[in-house]
N, C-alpha and C positions, 0 to 999 in steps of 0.2 A: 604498632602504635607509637607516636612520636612522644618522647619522654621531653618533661620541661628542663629547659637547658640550668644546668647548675648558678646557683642566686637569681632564679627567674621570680619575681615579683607576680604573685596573679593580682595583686592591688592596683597595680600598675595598667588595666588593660580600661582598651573603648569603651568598656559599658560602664564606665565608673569604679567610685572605689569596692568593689564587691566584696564584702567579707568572704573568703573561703577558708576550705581545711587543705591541706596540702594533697590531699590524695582527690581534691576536685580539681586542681591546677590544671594537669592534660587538659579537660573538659573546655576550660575557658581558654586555655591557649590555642587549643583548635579553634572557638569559637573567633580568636583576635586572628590568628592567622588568615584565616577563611574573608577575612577584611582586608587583608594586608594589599596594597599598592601592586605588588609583586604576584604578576599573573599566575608563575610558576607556584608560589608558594602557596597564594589559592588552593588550588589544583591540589597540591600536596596535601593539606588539610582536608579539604575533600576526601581524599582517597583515603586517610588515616581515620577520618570518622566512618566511613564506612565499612572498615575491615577491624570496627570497634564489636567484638560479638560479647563482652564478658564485663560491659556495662552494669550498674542497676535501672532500673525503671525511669529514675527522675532526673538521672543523665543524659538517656536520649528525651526525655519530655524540654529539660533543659537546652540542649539544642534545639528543637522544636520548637520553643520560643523564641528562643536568641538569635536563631542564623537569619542572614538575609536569604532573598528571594534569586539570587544566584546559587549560594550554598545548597536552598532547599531542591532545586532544579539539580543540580550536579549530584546529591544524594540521591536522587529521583532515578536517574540516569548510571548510577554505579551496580551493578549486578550483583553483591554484594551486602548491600546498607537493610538495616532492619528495620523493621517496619514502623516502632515504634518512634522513629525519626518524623515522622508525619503527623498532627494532629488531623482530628476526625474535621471533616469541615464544619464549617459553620451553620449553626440552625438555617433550617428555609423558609424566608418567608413564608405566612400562612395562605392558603391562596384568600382571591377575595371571596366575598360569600356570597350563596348560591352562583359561585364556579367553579367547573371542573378544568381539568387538568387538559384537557380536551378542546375545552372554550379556551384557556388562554394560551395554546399553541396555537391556535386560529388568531387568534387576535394579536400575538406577539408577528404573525405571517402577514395580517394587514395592515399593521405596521408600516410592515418594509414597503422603499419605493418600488413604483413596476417599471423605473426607468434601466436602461440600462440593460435589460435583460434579452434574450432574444426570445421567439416563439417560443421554443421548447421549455424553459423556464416560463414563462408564464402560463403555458397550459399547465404544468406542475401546481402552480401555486393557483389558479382559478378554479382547478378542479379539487387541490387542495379545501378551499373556501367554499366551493360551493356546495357540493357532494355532503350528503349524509352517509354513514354507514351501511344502510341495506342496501341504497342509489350502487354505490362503488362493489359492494358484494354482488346485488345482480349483473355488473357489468363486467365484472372480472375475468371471465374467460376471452371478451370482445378484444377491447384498448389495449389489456393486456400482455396481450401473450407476445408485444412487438420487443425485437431485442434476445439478446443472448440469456438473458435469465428469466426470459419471461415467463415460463414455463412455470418454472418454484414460486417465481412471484405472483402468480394467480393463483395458486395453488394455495400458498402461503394466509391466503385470506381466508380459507375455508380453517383453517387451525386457529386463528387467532382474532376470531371477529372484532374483540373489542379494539384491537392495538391498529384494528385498518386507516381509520382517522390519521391518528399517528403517525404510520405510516408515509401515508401523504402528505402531511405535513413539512415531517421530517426530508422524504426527497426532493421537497422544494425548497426548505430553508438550508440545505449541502449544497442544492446553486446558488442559492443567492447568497453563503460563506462563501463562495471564491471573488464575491465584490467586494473590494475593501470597506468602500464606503457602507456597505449593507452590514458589515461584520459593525461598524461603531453601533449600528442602529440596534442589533440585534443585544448588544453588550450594553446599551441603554437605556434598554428595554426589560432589562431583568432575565432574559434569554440565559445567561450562564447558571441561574438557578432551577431555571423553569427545566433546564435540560439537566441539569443533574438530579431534579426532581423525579423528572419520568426515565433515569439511568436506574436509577435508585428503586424503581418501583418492575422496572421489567427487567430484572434481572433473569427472567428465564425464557428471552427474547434476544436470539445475538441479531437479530434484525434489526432490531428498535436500538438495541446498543452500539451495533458495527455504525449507523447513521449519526448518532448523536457523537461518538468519538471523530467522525470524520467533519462535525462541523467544527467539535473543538479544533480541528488539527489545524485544519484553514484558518479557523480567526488566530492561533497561535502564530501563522505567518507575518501577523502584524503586530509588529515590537510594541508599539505604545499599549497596545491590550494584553500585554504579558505580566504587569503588577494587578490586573483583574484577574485574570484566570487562577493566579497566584492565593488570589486574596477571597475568591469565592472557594477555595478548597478543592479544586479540578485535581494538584500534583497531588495529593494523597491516593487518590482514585486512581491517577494514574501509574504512579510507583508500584501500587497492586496489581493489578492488572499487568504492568513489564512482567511479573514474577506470575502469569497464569502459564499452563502449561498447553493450550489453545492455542497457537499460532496465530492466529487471526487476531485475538484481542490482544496478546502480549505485541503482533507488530504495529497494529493499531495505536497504541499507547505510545509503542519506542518512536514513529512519526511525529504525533504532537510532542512530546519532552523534546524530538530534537529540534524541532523550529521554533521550541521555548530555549532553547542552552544555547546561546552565542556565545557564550565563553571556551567551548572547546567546538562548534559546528560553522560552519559558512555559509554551507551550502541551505535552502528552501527545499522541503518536501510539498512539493503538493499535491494536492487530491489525486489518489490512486497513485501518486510515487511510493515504494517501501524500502525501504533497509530492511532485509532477510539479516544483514551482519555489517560491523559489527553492530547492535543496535543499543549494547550500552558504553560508556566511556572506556576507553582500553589504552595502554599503552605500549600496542603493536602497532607500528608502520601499517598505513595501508599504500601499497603500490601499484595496484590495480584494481578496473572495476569489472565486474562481470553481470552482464543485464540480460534478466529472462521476459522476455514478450509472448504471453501465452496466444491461444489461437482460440478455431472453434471451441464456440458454448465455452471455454473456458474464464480465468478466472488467476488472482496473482497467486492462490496459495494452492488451490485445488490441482490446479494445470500439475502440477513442479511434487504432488504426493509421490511417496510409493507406490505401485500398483495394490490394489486390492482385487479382491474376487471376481470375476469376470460376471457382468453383470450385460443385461441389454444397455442398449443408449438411453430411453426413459428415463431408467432406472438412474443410471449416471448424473441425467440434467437436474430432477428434483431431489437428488441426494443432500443431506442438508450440508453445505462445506465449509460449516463454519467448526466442524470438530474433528477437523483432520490434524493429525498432532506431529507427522510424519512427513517433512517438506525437503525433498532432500539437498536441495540448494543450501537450506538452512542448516543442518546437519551434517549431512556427510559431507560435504565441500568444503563450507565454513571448517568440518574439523582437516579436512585435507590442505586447503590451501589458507590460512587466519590470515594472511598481507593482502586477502582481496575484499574488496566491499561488492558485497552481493546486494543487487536491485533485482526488483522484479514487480511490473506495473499492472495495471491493471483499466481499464481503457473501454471498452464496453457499455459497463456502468455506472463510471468514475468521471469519465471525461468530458467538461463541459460541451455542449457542443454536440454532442453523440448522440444521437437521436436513437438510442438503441431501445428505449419503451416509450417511445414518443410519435404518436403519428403524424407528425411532420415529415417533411422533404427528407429521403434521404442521404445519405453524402457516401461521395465514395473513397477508395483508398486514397485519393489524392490529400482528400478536406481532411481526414483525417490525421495524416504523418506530420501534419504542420501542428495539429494539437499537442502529441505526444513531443513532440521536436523541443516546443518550448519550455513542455514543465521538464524534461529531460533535463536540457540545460543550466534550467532555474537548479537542478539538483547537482551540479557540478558534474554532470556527463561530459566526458571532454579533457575532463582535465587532467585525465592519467590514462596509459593505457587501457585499452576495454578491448572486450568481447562480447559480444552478442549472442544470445540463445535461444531459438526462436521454436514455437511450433504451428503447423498448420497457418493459417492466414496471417498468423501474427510475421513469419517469415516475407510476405507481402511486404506489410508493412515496415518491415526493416528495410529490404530495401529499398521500400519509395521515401522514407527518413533520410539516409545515406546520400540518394542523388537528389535528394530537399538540402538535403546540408551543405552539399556539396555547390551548391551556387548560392549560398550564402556567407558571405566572409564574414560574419560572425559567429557560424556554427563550423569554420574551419579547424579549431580544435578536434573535435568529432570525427573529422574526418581524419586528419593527423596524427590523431591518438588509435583510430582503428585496427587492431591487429589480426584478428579475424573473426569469423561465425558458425553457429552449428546451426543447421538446418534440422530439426523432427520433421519428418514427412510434409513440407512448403509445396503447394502446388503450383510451382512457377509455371506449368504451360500449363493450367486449370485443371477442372475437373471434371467428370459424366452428371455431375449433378443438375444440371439446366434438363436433363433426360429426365428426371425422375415428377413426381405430382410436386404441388406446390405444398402439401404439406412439407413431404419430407424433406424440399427445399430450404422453409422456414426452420423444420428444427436442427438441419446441421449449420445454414449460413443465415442467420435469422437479422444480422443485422447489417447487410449487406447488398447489393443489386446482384441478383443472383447473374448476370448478364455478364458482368466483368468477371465472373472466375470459371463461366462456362470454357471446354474444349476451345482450342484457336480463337478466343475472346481478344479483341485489338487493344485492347488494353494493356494486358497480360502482355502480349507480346511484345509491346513498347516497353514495357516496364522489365521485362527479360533480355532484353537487347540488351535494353538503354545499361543494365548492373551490369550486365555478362561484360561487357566493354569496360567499364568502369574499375570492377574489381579487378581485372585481369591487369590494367594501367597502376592500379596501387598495389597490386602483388599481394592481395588479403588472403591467407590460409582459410579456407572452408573444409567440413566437415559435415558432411549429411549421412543420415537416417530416413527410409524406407519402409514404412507395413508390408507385410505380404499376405497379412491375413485380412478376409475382411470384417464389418463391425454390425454389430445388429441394434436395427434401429424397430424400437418395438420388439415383437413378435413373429413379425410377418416378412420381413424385410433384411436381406442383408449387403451390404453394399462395402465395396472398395472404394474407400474415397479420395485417396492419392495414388495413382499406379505408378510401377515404379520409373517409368518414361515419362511421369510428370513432374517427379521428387528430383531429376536430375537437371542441377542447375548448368553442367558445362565444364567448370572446374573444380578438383576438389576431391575427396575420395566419396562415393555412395556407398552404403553399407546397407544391403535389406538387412529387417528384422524378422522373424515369423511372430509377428503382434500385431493387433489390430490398430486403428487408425488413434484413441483417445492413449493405448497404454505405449506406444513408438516413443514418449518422457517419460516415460513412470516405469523404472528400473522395479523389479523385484525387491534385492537385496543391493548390498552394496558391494559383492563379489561378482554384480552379473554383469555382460559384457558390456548392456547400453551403459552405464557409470562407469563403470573403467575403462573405457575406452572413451568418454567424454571429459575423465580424469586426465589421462594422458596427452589429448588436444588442449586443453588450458593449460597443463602445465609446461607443455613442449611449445606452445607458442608463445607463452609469456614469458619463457625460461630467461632471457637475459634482462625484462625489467621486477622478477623477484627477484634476482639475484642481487641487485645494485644495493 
């Protein structure tokens, strides 16, 4: 705690002449600090209120009132700050009468314009509008089962009829947040209340939650709407939520506070970007990034767990993964290596554009890598050394990023900064999958042409040439993993779905595991070989830019 400097006046400070008793001085001088001109000393205040735990009650109420909406952002953001730093938001509007919560998310969705959008978006938002409840329940095993999560997401409706509206809703107003223009309307529109309305009411829905946190996060993109979000009571919500012990909603949170806090961040998070670490203010160096791209059916937080029980594949897809608490990028890395900032994206279901529960055209690894490419960059990818950790298709897509980047002299960074990759089981020369029925097609490559990752697909081959040449010119350390087991899909079925003649990119060391295709990332413990030996390749390839 910073003590007031000897003959400090608290009469003296910005809020006027305020009567105090001298043992309230700290209080207000953090409060005059947290004002001051002097970025550093900002910051300093900040940190000193936060690491204030032996407060009374109406000292943090007192900052509560007094700080600005930097200070309250930077509190927000310190791992630390207690809670009573926040006041409760502000009553909600009542809604109007005879409406439900239901009608005015519809009605805040026809609002917005349909310019601007493409297909996919507007099929979201028309079916949004038009569809009644039992309409979208009877059709939910049809439309939806398109896409890497389709599977929980049909499913999903039979648990929660009432929140299916919602639902819908909500996935078409997360497109239409990545418009700037559609974010004014929606913050216009009384949107920031109406959504923290129905946060507030389905608290035992991280479906209905993870959607409504991800549209905050997007409008948080946009500075000018950052004294609203402010001023409707979102950082209290959010500050809680940093401190859940749910990985999903604590990184949910640490996203929007960071593209709220320009005072210590640069970089834009967007949709389906995360910071695994650090995710609150810290005053470690980061000197490198390390970015995880999950694969099949996976997912930014589920991919990257510990192993659990050996379950069929079903079982796996409609597990719920919103209560996995065990991420080990986040954990054991973060505690092994704290100079790196750990990313891990999510792309699937995230990425505008993706047609993954959309029955539209679909796109292939090409349309894709240019999506992820940009919000990448938007996150400051690039600008420090990095490695990449990929598995299953997501390794695909890494390298079609790579030589995307790599003929763009704006994304030359990226490439410059690339130090190396770890491969989990990448089918760079495809897979026996184009062999099997189309079910089981859709549920290992569900959002995908299954055409381009079949055996000798000319795709694939172009696209393993084109790296193998490229990586070998830039000298990038790779590091792959191998299943040797294979995975069962259902009951009936079990299938090798990388062999290890398809896991071998050419250069680089291959390492079988005896694990099957989903658990080839999901280490056991943190003694087991696939983590210590994925320890060992980060720290032995970035050894001379930790060291600096």
């Amino acid at each position: 705690m910073t003590q007031p400097e000897p003959g400090t006046n608290c009469n003296q400070d910005p809020f006027g002449a305020v009567d105090v008793e001298d043992h309230e001085c700290a209080v207000w001088l953090l409060l005059r600090r947290s004002r001051s001109d002097d970025g550093l000393a900002r910051l300093q205040a900040v940190q000193d209120m936060s690491e204030a735990h032996h407060w009374h009650d109406y000292q943090y109420r007192t900052v509560a009132q007094a700080c600005d909406l930097r200070t309250l952002i930077g509190l927000a953001r310190s791992g630390e700050s207690d809670l009573r730093f926040f006041l409760p938001p502000p009553p909600l509007p009542p809604l109007k009468e005879d409406s439900s919560i239901e009608e005015e998310l519809r009605h805040l969705l026809a609002s917005l314009p349909q310019t601007e959008l493409d297909e996919c978006i507007q099929y979201f938002t028309s079916l949004a509008l038009s569809e009644s409840s039992q309409s979208l329940a009877a059709q939910k095993g049809g439309l939806w089962c398109f896409g890497g999560n389709g599977l929980p997401y049909a499913e999903s409706f039979g648990e929660v009829p009432s929140a299916t509206v919602e639902i819908f809703c909500l996935e078409a107003l997360v497109k239409h947040s990545e418009i700037p223009t559609h974010c004014d309307k929606i913050e216009a529109n009384g949107g920031l209340q109406l959504l923290q309305r129905l946060y507030q009411l389905h608290k035992d829905c991280p479906k209905i939650q993870r959607n409504i946190m991800r549209i905050i996060g997007n409008m948080a993109l946009n500075e000018h709407l950052h004294s609203t979000i402010v001023r409707s009571g979102w950082v209290s919500i959010l500050a809680k939520a940093m401190k859940s012990p749910y990985i999903m909603e604590a990184s949910h949170a640490a996203r929007t506070l960071a593209n709220l806090d320009r005072e210590t961040v640069q970089e834009k998070y967007q949709d389906g970007v995360y910071m695994l670490h650090p995710q609150c203010r810290t005053s470690q160096p980061i000197k490198a990034d390390v970015l995880f791209v999950h694969g099949l059916m996976g997912a930014a937080f589920k991919t990257w767990r510990q192993q659990d029980s050996d379950q069929v594949l079903t079982e796996k897809v409609s597990g719920d993964e919103t209560r996995y608490t065990t991420c080990w990028p986040k954990t054991w890395l973060a505690g092994d290596c704290p100079a790196l900032r750990i990313i891990s994206v999510e792309y699937d279901t995230s990425l505008s554009d993706w047609r993954a529960r959309c029955p539209m055209e679909r796109k292939s690894i090409a349309f894709r890598s240019n999506e992820l490419l940009r919000k990448l960059r938007a996150a400051g990818v690039g600008d420090r050394p990095l490695i990449w950790v990929s598995h299953s298709m997501g390794g695909l897509l890494v390298k079609k990023m790579l030589l995307e980047a790599s003929q763009k002299p704006e994304m030359s960074t990226i490439i410059n900064n690339t130090r190396g990759m770890i491969f989990y089981s990448v089918p760079h020369h495809g897979t026996h999958l184009a062999d099997y029925s189309v079910n089981v097609r859709y549920l290992l490559f569900p959002s995908l042409e299954v055409k381009e990752l079949s055996k000798d697909s000319p795709v694939l081959k172009v696209l393993q040439d084109d790296f193998l040449e490229f990586a070998k010119d830039r000298n990038f350390q790779v590091l792959s993993f191998v299943e040797t087991l294979p995975t069962s899909i259902g009951s009936m079925i079990k299938l090798h779905v990388v062999p290890v003649e398809s896991a071998d990119l050419g250069i680089g060391d291959l390492i079988p595991v005896d694990v099957n295709h989903l658990n080839i990332c999901k280490p056991k413990e943190k003694d087991a070989f696939l983590y210590q030996r994925t320890l060992q390749f980060i720290r032995e390839t970035l050894a001379k830019d930790l060291e600096n």
